[in-house]
C-alpha positions as CSV (number, residue, x, y, z in Angstrom):
1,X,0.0,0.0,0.0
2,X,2.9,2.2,0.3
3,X,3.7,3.0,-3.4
4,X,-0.3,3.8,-3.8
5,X,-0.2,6.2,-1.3
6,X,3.0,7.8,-2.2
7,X,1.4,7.8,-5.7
8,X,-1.9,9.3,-4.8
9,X,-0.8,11.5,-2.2
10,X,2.3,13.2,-3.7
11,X,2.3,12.8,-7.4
12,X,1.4,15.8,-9.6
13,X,-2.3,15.7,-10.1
14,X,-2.4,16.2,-13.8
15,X,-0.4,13.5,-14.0
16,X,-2.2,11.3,-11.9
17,X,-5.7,12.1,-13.8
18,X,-4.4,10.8,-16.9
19,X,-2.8,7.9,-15.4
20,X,-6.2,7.2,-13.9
21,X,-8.6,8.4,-16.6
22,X,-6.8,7.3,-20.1
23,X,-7.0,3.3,-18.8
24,X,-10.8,3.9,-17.9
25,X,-12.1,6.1,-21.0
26,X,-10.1,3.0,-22.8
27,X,-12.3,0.9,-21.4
28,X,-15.8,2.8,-21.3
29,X,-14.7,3.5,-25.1
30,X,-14.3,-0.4,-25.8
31,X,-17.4,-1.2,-24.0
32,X,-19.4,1.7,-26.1
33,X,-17.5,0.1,-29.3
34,X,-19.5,-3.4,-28.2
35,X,-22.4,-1.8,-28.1
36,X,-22.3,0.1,-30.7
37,X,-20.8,-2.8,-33.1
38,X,-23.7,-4.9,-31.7
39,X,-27.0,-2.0,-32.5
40,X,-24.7,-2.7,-35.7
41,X,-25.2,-5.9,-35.9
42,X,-28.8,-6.7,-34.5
43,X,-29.8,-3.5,-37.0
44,X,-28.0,-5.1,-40.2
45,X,-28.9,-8.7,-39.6
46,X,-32.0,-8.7,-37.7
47,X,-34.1,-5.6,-38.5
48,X,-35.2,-2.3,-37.4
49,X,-36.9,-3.6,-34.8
50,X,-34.3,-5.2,-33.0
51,X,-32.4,-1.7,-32.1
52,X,-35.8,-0.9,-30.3
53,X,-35.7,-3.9,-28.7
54,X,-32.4,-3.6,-27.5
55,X,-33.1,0.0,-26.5
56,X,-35.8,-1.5,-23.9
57,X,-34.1,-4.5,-22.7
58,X,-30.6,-3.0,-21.8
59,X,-31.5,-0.2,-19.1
60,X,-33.5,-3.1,-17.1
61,X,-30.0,-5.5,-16.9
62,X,-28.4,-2.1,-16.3
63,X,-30.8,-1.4,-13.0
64,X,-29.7,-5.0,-11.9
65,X,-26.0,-4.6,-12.4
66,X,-26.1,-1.0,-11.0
67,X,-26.4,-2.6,-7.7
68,X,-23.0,-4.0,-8.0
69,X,-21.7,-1.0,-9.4
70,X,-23.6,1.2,-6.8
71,X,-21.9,-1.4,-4.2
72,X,-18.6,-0.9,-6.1
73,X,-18.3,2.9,-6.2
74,X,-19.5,3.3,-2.8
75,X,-17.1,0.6,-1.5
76,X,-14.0,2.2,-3.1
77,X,-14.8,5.5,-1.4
78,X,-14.7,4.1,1.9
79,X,-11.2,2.1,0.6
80,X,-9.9,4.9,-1.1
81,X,-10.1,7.2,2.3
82,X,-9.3,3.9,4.9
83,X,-5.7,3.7,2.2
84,X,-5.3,7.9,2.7
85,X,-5.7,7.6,6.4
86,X,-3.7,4.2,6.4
87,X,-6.5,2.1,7.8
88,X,-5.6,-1.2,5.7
89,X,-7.8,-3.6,7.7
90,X,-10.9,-1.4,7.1
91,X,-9.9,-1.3,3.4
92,X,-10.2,-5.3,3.8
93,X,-13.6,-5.6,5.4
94,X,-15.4,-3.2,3.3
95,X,-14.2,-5.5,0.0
96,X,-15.6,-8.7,1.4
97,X,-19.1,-7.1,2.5
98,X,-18.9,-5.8,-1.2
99,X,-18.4,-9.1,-2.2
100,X,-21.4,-10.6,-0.2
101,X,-23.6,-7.7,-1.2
102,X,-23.5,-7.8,-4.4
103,X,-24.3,-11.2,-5.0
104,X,-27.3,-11.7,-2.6
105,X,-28.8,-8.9,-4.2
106,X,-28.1,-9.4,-8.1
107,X,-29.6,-12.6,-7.5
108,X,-32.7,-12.0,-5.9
109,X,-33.1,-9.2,-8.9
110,X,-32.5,-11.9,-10.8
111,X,-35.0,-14.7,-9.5
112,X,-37.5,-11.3,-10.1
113,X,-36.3,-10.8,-13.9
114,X,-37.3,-14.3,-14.5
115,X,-40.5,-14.7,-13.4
116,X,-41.8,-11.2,-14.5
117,X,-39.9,-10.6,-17.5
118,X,-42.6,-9.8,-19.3
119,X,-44.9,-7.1,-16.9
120,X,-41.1,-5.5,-16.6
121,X,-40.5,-5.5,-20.8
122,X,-43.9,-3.9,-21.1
123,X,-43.5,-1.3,-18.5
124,X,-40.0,-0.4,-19.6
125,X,-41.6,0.0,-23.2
126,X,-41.2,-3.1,-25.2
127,X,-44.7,-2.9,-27.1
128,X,-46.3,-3.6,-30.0
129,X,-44.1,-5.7,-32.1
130,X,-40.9,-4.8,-30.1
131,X,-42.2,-6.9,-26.8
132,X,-41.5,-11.0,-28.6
133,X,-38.1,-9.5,-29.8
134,X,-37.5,-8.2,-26.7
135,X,-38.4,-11.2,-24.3
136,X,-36.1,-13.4,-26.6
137,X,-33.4,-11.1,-25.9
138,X,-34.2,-10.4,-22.5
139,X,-34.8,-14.1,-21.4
140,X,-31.1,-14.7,-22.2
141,X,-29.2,-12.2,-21.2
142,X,-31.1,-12.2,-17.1
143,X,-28.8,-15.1,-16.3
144,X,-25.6,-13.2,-17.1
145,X,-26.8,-10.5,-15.0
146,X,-24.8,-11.4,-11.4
147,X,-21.8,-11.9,-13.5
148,X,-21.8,-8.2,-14.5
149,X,-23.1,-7.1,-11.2
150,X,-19.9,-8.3,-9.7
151,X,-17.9,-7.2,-12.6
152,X,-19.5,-3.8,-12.3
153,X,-18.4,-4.1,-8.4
154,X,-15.1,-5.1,-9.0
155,X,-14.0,-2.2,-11.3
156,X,-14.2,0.8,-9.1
157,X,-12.3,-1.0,-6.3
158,X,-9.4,-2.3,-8.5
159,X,-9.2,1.6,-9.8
160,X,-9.4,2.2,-5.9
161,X,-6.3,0.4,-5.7
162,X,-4.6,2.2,-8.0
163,X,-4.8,-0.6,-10.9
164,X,-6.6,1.4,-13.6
165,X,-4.8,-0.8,-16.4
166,X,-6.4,-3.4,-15.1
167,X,-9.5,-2.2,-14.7
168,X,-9.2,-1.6,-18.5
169,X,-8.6,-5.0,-19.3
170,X,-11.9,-6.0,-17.5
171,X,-13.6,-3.7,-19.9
172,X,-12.4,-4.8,-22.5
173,X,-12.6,-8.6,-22.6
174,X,-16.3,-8.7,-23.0
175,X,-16.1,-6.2,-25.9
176,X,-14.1,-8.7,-27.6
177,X,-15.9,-11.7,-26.5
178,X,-19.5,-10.2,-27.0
179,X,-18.4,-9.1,-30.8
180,X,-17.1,-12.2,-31.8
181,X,-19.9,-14.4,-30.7
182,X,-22.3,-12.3,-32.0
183,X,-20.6,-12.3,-35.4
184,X,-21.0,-16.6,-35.0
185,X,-24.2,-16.6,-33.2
186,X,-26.3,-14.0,-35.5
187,X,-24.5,-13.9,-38.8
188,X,-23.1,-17.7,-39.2
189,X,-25.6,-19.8,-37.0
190,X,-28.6,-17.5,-37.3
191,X,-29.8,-17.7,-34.2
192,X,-31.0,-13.8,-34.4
193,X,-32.3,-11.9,-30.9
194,X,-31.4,-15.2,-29.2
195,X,-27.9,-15.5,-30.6
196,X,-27.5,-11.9,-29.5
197,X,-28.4,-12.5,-26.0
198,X,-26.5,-15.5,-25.4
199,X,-23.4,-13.5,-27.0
200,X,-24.1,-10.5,-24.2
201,X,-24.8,-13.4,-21.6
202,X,-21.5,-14.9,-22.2
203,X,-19.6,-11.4,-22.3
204,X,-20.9,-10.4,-18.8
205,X,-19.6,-13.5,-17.2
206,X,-15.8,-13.4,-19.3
207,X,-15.6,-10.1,-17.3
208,X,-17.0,-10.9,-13.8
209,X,-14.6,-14.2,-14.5
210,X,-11.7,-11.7,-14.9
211,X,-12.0,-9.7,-12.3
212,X,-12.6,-13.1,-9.9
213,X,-9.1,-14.0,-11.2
214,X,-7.6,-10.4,-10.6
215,X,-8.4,-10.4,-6.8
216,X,-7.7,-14.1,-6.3
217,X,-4.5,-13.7,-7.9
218,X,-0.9,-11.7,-6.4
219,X,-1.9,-8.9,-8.6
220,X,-4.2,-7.2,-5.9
221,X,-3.5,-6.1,-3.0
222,X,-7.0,-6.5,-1.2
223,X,-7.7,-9.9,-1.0
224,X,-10.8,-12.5,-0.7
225,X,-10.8,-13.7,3.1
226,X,-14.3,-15.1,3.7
227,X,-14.1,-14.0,7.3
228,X,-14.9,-10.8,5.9
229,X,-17.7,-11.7,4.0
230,X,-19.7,-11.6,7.5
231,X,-21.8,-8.4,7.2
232,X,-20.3,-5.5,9.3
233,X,-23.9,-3.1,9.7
234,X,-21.4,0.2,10.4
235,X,-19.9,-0.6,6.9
236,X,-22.8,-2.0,5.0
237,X,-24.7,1.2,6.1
238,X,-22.0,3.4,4.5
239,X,-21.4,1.5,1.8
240,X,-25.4,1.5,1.4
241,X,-25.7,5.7,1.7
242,X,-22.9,5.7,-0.7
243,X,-23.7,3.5,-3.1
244,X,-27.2,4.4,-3.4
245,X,-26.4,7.5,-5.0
246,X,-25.6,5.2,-8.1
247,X,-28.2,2.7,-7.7
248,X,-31.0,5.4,-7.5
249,X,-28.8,7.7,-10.6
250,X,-29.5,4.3,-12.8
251,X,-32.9,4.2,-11.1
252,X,-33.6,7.5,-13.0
253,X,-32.2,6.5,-15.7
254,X,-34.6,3.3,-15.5
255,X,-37.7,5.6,-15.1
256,X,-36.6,7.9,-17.6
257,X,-36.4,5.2,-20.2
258,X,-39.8,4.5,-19.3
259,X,-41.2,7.8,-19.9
260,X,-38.4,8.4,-23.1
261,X,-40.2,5.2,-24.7
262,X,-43.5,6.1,-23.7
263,X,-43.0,9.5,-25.0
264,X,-41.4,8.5,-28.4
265,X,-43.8,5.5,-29.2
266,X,-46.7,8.2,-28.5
267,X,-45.4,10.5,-30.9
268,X,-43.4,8.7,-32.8
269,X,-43.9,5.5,-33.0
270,X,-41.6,2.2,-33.4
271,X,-39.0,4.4,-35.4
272,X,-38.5,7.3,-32.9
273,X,-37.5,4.5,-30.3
274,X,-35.2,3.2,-33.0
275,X,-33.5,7.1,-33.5
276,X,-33.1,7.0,-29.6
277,X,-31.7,3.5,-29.7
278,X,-28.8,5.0,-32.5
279,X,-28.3,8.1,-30.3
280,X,-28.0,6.5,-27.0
281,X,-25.4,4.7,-28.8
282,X,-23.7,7.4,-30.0
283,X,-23.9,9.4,-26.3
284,X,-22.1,6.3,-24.9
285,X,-18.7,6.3,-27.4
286,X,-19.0,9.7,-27.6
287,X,-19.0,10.7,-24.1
288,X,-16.3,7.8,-22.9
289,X,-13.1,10.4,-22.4
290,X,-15.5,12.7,-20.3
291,X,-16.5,9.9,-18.3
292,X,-13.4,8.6,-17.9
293,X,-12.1,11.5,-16.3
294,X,-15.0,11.3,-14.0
295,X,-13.8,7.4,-12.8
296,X,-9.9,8.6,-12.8
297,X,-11.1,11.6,-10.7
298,X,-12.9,9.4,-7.7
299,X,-9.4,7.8,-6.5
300,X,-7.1,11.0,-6.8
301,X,-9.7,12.5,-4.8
302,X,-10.8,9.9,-2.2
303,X,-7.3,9.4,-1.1
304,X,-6.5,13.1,-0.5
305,X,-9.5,13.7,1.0
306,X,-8.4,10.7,3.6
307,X,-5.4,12.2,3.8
308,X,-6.4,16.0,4.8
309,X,-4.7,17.8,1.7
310,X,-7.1,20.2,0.7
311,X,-4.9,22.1,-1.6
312,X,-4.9,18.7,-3.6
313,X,-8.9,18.0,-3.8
314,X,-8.9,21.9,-4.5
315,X,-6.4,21.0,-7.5
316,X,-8.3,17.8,-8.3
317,X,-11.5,19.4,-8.7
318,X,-10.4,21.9,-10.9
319,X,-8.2,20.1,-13.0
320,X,-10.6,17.5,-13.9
321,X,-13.1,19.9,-14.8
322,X,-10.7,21.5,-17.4
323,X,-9.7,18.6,-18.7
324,X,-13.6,17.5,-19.2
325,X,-14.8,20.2,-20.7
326,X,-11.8,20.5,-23.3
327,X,-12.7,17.2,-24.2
328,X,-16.3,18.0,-24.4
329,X,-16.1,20.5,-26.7
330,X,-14.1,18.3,-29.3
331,X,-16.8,15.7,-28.9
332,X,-19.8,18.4,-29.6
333,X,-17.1,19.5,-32.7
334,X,-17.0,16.3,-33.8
335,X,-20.7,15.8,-33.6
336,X,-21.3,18.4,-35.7
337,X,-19.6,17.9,-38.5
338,X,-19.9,14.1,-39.0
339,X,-23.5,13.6,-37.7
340,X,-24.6,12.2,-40.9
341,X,-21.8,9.8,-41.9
342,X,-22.0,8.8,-37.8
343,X,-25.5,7.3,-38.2
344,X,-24.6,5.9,-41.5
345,X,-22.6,3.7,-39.5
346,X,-25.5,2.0,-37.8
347,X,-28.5,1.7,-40.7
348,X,-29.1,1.9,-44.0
349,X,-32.7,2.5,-43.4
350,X,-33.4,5.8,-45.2
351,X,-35.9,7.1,-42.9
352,X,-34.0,6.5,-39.7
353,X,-31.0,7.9,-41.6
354,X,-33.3,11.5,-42.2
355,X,-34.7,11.6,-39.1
356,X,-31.3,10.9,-36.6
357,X,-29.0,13.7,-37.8
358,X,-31.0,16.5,-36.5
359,X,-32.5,14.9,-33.1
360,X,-28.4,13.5,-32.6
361,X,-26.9,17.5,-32.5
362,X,-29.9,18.8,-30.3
363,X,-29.4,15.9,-27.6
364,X,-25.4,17.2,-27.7
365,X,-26.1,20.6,-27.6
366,X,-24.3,21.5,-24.6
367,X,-21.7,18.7,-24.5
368,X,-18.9,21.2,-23.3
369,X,-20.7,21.9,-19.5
370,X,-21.4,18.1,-18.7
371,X,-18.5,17.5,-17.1
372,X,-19.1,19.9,-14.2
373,X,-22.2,17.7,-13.4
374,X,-20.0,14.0,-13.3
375,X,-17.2,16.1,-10.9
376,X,-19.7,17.7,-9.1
377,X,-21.5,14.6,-7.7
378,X,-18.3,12.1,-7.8
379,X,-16.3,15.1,-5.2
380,X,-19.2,14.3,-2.4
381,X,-19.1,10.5,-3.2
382,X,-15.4,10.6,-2.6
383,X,-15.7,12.5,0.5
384,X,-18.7,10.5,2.0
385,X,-21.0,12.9,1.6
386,X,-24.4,10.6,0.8
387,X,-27.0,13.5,0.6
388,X,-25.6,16.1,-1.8
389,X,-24.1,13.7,-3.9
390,X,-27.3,12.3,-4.1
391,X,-29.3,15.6,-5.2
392,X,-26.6,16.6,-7.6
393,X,-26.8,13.3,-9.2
394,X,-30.4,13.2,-9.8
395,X,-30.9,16.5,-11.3
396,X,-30.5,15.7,-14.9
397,X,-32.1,12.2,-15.0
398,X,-34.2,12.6,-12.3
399,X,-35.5,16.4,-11.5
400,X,-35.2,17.9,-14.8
401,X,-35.2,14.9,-17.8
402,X,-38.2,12.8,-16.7
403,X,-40.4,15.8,-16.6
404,X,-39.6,17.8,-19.4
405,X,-39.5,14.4,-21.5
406,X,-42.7,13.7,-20.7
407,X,-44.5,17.5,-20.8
408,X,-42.2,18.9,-23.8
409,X,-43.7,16.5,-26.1
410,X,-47.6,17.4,-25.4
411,X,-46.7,20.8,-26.6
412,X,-44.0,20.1,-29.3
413,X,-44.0,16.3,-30.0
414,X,-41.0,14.2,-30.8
415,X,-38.9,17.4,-30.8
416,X,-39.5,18.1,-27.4
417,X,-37.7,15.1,-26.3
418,X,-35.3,15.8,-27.7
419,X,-34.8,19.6,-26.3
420,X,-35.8,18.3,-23.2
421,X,-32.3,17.0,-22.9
422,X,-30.1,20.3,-23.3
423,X,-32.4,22.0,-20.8
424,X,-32.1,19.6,-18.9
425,X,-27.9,19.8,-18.8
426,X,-28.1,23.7,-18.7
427,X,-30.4,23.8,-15.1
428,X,-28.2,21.0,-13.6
429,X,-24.9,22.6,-14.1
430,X,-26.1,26.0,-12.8
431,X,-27.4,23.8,-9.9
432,X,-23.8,22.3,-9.5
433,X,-21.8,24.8,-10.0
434,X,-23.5,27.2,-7.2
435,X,-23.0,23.5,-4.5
436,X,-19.8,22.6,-5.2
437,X,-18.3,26.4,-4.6
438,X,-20.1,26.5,-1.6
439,X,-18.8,23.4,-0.7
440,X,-15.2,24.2,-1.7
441,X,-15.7,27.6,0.5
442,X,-16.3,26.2,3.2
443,X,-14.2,22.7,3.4
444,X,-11.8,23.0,1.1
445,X,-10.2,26.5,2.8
446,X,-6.9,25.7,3.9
């Protein structure tokens, strides 16, 4: 644990963000490639239809495995401050509650997938002709759930550790894996949605297999002692308050693909789900460095906040905002001048290539300001601070997006979901920008 700390603690911290952030926007970029090469795929081989399906189906196995990641992000906190402050032993309990929360609970969610999986496709907006497509894929990919629940755990504490390069690896093995079986299982065995799903199944658990082999191997330094798997109530209690924040995040995310679907079939039909399906695509690959900087920020920050240097969160903070917002204004740049040729990429369907373009640059509008948002909320996770890391990260998704998706669109039809997602990023930064100076006035003044 010594070279971590003398990393975290004492290394420049521009340095230190790109150490930490290039391996994980790697990663989140590989990951987006997957998904994007399979809406590729499924859109190509299968049909239009597919994409929509796909669009329903993934946010539910995405609620699911948020609970391991929700475990995993609040987890590393605790171990990224218990390494500042030099409390090893702390650092080794909180991993093996992880461990035993995140796999009592992915499978209960589980066990509810199975037997309600269709009540749960409808409500999450797989109707029509989407719903069979979707229950084929749906029914498959359930049982690879835990396995990315536990991946999704595992990440944040192996970037905790100061491992981010291995954290990338863990991302991107199931890109790999899912592309290549989905190549054999749609295009050379036919086996269409089903094929699909058994390719994402198998992907999950490559990468929860990874990460098993990672912590049981000399390679990490926290280590699986079942002792520690006996539930500690002070740390499950802060790993809870912590890790809810990113449970209820993809919670609103989860309700505002609800009301996103409902919305676009209402006004839009099977096609406007499709055009959201392309975007949401695109919003993942596209938006991989800024998230990255986001995950490389959590462990610079946690560890100094441990450690009581203020000037170095201070220097965290605002490096990592420059860095995100340079990086989201090449991405909007980008955006605007290849929008066409980008959704060329996915279809060849001529009205979903007319129609994508123009809802694709309003979604991205504001691209530049996101980043203050991801830093804003990640600072009070890394510090333990449940509460206003839990407003800050529900005010896109959750206090602004759901209701303007679902009003806008009364008034101004499929174009006001779209626009509802630019106001949306304008009223949360001016929300997050006012907290986190308040916050650095008054606990970050040395």
């Amino acid at each position: 644990m010594v070279e971590l700390a003398n990393n975290l603690g004492t290394e420049k911290i521009s340095k230190l963000l790109i150490k930490q952030a290039v391996p994980a926007t790697i990663g989140i970029l590989v990951m987006s490639i997957n998904m994007i090469v399979d809406t590729i795929f499924v859109g190509q081989w299968i049909g239009v239809l597919a994409i929509a399906a796909i669009t329903v189906v993934l946010p539910i196995a995405f609620l699911i495995s948020s609970i391991g990641m929700g475990i995993g992000i609040g987890g590393s906190s605790i171990i990224s401050r218990a390494l500042g402050a030099g409390k090893s032993d702390k650092a080794f309990l909180t991993f093996g509650n992880q461990i035993s929360l995140t796999l009592l609970l992915a499978i209960i969610f589980v066990i509810v997938g199975v037997f309600f999986s269709v009540p749960i496709l409808t409500l999450f907006g797989a109707k029509g002709e989407i719903l069979p497509i979707a229950a084929t894929y749906f029914d498959v990919i359930i049982y690879g759930v835990p396995f990315l629940a536990f991946a999704m755990m595992g990440n944040p504490v192996i970037r905790a550790e100061g491992k981010p390069k291995f954290a990338m690896v863990a991302m991107i093995i199931p890109a790999f894996v899912n592309i290549i079986l989905d190549i054999i299982f749609i295009k050379f065995f036919d086996w269409g949605m089903w094929g699909a799903g058994l390719a994402t199944s198998i992907s999950y658990a490559s990468c929860g297999l990874f990460i098993l082999y990672f912590f049981l191997s000399k390679k990490s330094e926290l280590k699986i002692i079942p002792k520690n798997f006996l539930i500690d109530t002070k740390i499950v209690k802060e790993i809870v308050a912590l890790g809810g924040v990113t449970v209820v995040r993809q919670g609103a995310i989860s309700v505002l693909m609800i009301v996103l679907n409902y919305s676009l079939f209402k006004y839009g039909g099977e096609i406007a789900i499709s055009v959201y399906g392309i975007i949401n695509r695109v919003m993942m690959f596209a938006l991989s460095p800024v998230l990255g900087v986001s995950q490389g920020f959590l462990p610079v920050a946690g560890f100094n906040i441990g450690a009581q240097k203020k000037e170095r969160v201070k220097e965290t903070i605002k490096t990592a905002i420059v860095f995100g917002t340079v990086l989201g204004t090449i991405i909007f740049v980008g955006i605007l001048i290849f929008k066409e040729e980008i959704i060329r990429i996915f279809t060849t369907d001529d009205t979903l290539i007319a129609d994508t373009p123009h809802a694709l640059l309003i979604v991205f509008l504001v691209t530049p300001i996101v980043t203050m948002q991801l830093i804003g909320s990640a600072y009070f996770q890394a510090a333990g601070k449940a509460i206003p890391a839990l407003i800050l990260t529900l005010l896109k998704q959750g206090i602004f997006l759901i209701p303007l998706a679902y009003f806008l669109p009364k008034y101004f039809g499929v174009e006001g979901v779209w626009w509802s997602f630019p106001i949306s990023d304008v009223l949360s930064t001016i929300i997050t920008i006012i907290v986190v100076k308040r916050e650095m006035n008054k606990n970050l003044t040395v």
